[in-house]
C-alpha positions in Angstrom: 26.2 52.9 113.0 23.3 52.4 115.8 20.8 54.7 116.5 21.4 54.0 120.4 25.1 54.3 121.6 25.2 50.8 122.7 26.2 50.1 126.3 29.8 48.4 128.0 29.4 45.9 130.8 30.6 48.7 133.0 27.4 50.8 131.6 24.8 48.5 131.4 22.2 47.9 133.7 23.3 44.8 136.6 20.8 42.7 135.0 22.2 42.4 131.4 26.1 42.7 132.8 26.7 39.0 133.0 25.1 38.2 129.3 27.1 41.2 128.0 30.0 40.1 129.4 29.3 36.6 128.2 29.1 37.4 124.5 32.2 39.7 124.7 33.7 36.6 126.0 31.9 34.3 123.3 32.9 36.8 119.9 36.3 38.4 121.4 35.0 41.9 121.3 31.9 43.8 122.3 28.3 42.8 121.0 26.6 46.3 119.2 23.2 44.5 118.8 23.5 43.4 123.1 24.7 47.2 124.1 22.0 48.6 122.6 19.2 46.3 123.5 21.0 45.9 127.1 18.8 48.9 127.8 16.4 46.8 128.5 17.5 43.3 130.4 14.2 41.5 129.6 14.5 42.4 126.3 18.5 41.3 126.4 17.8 37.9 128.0 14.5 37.2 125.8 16.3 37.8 122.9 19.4 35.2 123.9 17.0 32.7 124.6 15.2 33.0 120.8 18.7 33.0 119.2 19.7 29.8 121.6 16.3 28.1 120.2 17.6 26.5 117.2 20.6 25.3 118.3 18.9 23.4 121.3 15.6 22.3 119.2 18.0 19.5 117.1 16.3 19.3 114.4 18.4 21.3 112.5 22.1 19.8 111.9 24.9 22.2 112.9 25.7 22.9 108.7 22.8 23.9 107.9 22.0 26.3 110.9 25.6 27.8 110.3 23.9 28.3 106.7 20.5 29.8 107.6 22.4 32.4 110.0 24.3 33.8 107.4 22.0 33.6 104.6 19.3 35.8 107.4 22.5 38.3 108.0 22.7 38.9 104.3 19.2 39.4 104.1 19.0 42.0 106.8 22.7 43.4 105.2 24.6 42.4 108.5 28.5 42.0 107.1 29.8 40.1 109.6 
């Protein structure tokens, strides 16, 4: 359970509404980890950009990044 209550669309600031609402869209129900740090939309957009990174650097194959992500949310004992 967060810390923060994380934010809807409805709640968040204007500038984080359309990610939000993008990743709700994306994983078919609301994004915790995006509610929460939609407090702050800098933050919110920074933070899609560094998760986009590998995915559009190619020099990881699709497998393998599929791999590292869960391998990293075990580490950090996200049970998605």
């Amino acid at each position: 359970m967060p810390r923060l209550k994380p934010l809807s669309v409805d709640e968040a600031p204007e500038a984080a509404r359309p990610i939000l609402a993008a990743a709700e869209a994306r994983l078919g129900r609301p994004s915790v980890p995006g509610g929460v740090v939609a407090r702050c939309p800098v933050i919110l957009e920074a933070g899609r950009g560094l998760s986009a990174a590998p995915g559009q650097s190619g020099t990881l194959p699709a497998e393998m990044r599929a791999l590292v992500c869960e391998r990293v949310a075990l580490m950090v004992g996200c049970l998605f």
